[in-house]
C-alpha positions in Angstrom: -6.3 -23.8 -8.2 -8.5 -20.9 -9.6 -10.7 -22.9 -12.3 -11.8 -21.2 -15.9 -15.5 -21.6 -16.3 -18.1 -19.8 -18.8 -20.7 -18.3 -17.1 -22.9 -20.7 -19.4 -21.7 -23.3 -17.5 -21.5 -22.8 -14.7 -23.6 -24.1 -11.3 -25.2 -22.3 -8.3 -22.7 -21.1 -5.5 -22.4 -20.4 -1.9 -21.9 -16.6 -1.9 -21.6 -14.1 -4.9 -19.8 -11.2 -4.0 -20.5 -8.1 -6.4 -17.3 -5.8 -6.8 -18.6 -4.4 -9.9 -18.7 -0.7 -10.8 -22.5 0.8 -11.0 -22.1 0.9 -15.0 -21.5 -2.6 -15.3 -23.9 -3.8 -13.0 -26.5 -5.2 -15.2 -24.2 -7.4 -17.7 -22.9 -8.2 -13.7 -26.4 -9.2 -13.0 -26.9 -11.1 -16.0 -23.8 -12.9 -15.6 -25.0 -14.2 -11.7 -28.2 -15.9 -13.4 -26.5 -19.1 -13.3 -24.8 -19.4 -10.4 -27.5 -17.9 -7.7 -29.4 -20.8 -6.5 -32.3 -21.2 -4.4 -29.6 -20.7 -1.0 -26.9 -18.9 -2.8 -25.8 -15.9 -0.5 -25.2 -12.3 -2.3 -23.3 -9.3 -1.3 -22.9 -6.6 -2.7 -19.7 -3.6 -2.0 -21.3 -1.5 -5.4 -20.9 1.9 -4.8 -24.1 3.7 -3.8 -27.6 2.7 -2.7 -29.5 0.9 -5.6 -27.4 -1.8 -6.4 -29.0 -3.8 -4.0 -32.6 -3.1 -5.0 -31.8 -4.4 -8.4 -29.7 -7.0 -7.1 -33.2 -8.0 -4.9 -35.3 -7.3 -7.7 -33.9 -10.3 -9.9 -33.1 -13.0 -7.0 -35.4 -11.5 -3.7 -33.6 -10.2 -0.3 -33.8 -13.2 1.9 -30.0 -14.0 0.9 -29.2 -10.5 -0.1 -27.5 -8.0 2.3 -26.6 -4.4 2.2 -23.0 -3.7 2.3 -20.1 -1.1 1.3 -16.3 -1.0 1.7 -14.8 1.9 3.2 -11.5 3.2 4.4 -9.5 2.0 1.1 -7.2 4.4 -0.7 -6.1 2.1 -3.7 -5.0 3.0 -7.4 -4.7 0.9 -10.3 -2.7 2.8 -13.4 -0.5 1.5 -15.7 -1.2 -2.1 -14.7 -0.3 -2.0 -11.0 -2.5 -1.7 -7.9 -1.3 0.3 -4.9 -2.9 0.8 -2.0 -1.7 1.8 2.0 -4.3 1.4 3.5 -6.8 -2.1 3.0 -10.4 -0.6 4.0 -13.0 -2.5 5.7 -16.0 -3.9 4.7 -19.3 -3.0 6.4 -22.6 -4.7 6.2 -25.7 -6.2 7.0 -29.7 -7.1 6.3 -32.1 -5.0 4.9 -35.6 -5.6 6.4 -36.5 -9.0 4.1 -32.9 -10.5 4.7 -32.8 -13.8 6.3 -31.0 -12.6 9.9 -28.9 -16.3 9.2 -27.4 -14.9 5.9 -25.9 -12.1 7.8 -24.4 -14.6 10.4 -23.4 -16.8 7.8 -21.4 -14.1 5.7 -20.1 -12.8 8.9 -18.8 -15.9 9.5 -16.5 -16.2 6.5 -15.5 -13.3 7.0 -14.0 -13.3 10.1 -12.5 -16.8 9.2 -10.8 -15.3 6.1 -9.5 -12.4 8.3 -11.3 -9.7 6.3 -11.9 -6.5 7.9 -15.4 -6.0 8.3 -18.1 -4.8 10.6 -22.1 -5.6 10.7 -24.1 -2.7 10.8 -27.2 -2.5 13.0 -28.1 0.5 10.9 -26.7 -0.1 7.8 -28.8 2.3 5.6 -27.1 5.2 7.7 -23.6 3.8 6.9 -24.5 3.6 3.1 -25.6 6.9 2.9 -22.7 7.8 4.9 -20.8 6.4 2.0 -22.8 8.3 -1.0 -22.2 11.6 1.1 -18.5 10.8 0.9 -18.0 9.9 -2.6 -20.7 12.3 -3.6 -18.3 14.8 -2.5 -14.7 13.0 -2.7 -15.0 11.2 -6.3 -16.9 13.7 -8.0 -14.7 16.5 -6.6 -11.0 15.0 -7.5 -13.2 14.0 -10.9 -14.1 17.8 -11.9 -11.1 19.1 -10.9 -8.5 16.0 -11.5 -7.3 16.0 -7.9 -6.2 14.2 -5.4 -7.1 13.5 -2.0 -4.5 15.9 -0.8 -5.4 18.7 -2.8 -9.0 17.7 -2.2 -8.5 18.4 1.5 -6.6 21.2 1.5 -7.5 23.9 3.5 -8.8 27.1 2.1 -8.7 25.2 -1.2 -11.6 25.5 -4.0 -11.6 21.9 -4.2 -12.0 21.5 -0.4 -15.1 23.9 -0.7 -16.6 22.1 -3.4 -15.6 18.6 -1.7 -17.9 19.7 1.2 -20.6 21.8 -0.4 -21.2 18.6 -2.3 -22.0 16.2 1.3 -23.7 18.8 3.0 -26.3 19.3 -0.3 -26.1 15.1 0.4 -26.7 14.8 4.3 -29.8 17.4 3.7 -31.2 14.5 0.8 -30.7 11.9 3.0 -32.6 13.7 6.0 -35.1 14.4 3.7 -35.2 10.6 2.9 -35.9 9.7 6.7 -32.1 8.7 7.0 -30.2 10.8 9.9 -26.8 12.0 8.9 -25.7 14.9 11.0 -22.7 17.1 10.4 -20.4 14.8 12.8 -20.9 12.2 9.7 -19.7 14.8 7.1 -16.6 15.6 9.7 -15.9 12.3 10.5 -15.9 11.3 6.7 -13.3 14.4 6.3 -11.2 13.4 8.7 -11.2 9.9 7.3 -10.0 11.1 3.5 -7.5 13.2 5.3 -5.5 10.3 7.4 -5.2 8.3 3.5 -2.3 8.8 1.3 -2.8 12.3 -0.5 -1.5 11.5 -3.4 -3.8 8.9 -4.3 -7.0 9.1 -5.9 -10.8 7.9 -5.6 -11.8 5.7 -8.6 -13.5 8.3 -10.7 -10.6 10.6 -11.0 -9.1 7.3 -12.4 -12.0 7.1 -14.9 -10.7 10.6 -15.7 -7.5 9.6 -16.3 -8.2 6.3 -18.3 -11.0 8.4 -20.1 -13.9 5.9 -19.0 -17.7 6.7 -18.1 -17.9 7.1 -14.3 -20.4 6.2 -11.5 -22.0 9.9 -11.5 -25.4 8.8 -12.0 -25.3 6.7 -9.2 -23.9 10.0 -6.7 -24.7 13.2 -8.3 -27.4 11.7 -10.2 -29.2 10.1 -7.4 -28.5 13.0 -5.3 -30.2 15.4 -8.1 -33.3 13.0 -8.6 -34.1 12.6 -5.0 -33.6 16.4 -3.9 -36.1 17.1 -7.0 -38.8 14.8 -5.2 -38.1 17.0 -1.5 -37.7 20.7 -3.8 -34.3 20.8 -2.1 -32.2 22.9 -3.8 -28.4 21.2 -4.7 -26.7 23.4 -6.9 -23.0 22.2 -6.0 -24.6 18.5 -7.2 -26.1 20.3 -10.2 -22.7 21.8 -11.5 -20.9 18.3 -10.7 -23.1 16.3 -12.5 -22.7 18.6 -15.3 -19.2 19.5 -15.6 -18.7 15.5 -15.3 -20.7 14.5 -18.0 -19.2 17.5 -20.3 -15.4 15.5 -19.5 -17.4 12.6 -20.6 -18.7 14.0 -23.6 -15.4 15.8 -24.5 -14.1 12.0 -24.8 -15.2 9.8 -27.5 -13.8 6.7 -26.2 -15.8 7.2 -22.8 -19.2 8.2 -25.1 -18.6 5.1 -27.4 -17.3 2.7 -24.7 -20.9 3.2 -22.3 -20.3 0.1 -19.7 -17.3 -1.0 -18.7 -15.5 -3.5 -21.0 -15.6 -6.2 -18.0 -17.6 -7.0 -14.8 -15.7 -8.9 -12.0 -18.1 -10.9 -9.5 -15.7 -13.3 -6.7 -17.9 -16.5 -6.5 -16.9 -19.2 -3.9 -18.5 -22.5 -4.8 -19.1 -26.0 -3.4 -23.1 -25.4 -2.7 -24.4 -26.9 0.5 -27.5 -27.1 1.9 -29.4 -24.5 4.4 -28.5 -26.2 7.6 -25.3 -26.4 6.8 -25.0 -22.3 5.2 -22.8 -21.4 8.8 -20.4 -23.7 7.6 -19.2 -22.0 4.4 -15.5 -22.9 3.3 -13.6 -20.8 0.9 -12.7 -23.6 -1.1 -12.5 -22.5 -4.8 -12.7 -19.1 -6.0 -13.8 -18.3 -9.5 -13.3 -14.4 -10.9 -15.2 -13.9 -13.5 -15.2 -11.5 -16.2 -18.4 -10.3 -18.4 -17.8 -8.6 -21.6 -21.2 -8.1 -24.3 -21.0 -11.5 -26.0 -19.9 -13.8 -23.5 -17.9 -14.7 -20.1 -14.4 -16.3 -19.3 -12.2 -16.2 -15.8 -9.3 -14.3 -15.8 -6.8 -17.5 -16.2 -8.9 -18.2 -19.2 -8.7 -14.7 -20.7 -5.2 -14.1 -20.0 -4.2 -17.4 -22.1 -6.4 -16.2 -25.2 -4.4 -12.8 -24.8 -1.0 -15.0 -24.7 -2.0 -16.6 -28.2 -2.5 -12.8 -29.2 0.3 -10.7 -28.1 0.1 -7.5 -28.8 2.7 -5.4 -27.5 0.5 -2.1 -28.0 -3.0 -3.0 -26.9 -3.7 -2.5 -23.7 -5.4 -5.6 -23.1 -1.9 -7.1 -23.3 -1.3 -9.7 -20.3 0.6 -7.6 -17.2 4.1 -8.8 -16.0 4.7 -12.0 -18.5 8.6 -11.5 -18.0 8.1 -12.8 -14.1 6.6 -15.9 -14.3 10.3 -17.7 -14.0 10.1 -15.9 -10.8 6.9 -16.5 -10.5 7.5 -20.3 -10.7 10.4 -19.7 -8.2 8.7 -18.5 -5.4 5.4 -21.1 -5.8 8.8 -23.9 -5.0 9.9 -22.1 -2.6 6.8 -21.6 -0.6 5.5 -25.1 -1.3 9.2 -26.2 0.3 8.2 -24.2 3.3 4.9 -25.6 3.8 2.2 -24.0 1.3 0.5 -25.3 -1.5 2.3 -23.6 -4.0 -0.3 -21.6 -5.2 0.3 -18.1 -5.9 -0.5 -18.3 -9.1 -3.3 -15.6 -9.2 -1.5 -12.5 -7.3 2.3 -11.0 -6.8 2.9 -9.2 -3.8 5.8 -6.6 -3.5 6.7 -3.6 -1.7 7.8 -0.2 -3.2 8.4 2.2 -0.5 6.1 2.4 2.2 3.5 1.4 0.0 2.7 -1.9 -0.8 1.9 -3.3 -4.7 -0.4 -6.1 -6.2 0.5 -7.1 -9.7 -1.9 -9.2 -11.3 -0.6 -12.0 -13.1 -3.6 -12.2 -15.3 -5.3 -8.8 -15.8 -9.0 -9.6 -16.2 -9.3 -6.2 -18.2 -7.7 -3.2 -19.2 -9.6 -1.1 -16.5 -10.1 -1.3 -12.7 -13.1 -1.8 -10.8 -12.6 0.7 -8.0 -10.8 -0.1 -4.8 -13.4 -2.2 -3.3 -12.9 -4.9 -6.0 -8.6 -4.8 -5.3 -9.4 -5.2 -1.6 -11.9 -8.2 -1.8 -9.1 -9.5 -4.7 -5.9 -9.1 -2.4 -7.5 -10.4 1.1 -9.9 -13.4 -0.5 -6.6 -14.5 -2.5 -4.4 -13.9 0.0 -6.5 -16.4 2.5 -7.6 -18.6 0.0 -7.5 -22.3 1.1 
């Protein structure tokens, strides 16, 4: 069962997971101060390359690693999540990482059945990442695309999409990190083989008029080519035209962070020696708002004892949870433990939907928080 704690009261974990985006990263941080412990693992699949840093700066980097997910193509609008393709996760240790927290994470991982790699160079693969959303999100942002019409040849937005990475790769040489122009292609090719009429997260920010991540790409991009005097103007006008959408939209100025930040926790601490042993055994999601922090089973009942019909913090899909009840009996007849109580799998078409029985907030955290969500409750034990 997923169990509603407050972060107050809460106790140190095996492995924090951080699925936050960038702009809620510090209430995130905040949140993790009572359940990192002295051999609590940390992982974070933040967007960008600073995450971590402040992640280390707070609990050290012998248990932290470097990570991103890649490959995902997920959208979450009007309360459900679709995605065709899953992603992967990539990671591994940054030069004060224990070598044993990177075994001990890939170990779970491969038990659970996510997708993931470990990187022996995992700085290039981040930056690899920042390239591509440097030049993906922030394109289908400005121009509310897609990534079909994001890819499409001869298009403005394709020129922009690519102007943007190469201004990117030449920052990151500059930074002693070698990208080369068969990253940029190969990230091309990669947006191309997803579903073109999805969308990366910030041109869902556009949409649900919230801040984006753009200080963490253009932003970091602009700062660090000012350090080399490399000139980025295709970063310059994105960074701009992005914050003038912002500005254009008082709810994004007046909102600032996020409303939530999710973090997956898997508890039942053990001790060093026996870190290689970790078993997903109860997962906690949980959500960090200004004044204080529930779980999502926990919210959803305080927004069931205040139905709203119009606010869009209403709980998703109450009408199903006959059905709901239905197939828990069913699959505990055949075998299971009857718990499917945190996620509602369906296919439309030849894409497949997650409805989330209890909507931790009214906004999504990107599509590396629905993958960790879908495959850690799908193999949860």
């Amino acid at each position: 069962d997923l169990t509603s704690v407050r972060a107050s009261e809460a106790t140190p974990a095996d492995l924090v997971i951080l699925t936050v985006k960038t702009t809620g990263l510090d209430q995130a941080l905040k949140t993790m101060e009572r359940v990192v412990g002295p051999n609590t693992l940390i992982a974070s699949l933040c967007n960008g390359i600073t995450s971590e840093q402040k992640i280390a700066e707070r609990f050290g980097w012998e248990h932290t690693v470097l990570g991103i997910c890649q490959g995902m193509d997920a959208v979450f609008l009007n309360g459900a999540l679709t995605f065709t393709n899953a992603g992967e996760i990539r990671f591994g240790a940054a030069a004060g990482t224990d070598p044993a927290t990177v075994a001990a994470i890939d170990e779970l991982y491969t038990r659970c059945g996510i997708a993931h790699t470990v990187e022996d160079d995992i700085a290039h693969r981040m930056w690899a990442k920042l390239m591509l959303n440097d030049g993906i999100n922030q394109t289908c942002m400005a121009y509310g695309g897609t990534y079909g019409s994001a890819t499409e040849p001869g298009s403005e937005q394709r020129r922009c999409f690519v102007s943007a990475m190469r201004e990117a790769l030449a920052v990151a040489n500059a930074e002693g990190v070698e990208l080369t122009e068969a990253d940029l292609t190969q990230m091309v090719h990669l947006i191309e083989g997803i579903d073109p009429t999805g969308m990366p997260s910030m041109a869902q920010d556009r949409i649900a008029q919230r801040k984006t991540e753009v200080e963490e790409f253009a932003g970091t991009i602009c700062r660090l080519a000012a350090k080399h005097d490399i000139q980025v103007p295709q970063n310059d006008w994105l960074y701009q035209r992005i914050r003038e959408i912002e500005g254009s939209n008082g709810k994004a100025a007046a909102r600032g962070t996020p409303l939530a930040a999710a973090s997956f926790f898997i508890f039942d601490q053990k001790s060093a020696s026996q870190r290689l042993e970790l078993r997903l055994r109860r997962l906690a999601l949980i959500v960090a708002t200004k004044g204080y922090t529930r779980t999502s089973q926990q919210r959803g009942r305080d927004q069931h004892a205040n139905h709203d019909r119009g606010s869009p913090t209403r709980p998703l899909h109450t009408r199903d949870e006959r059905g709901r009840r239905t197939k828990a009996t069913k699959h505990q007849r055949d075998g299971g433990n009857g718990n499917i109580s945190s996620i509602h799998k369906t296919t439309s078409s030849k894409r497949k939907t997650l409805f989330l029985k209890n909507q931790c907030a009214p906004h999504p955290y990107a599509q590396r928080t629905a993958t960790v969500r879908a495959l850690l409750t799908q193999t949860h034990t």
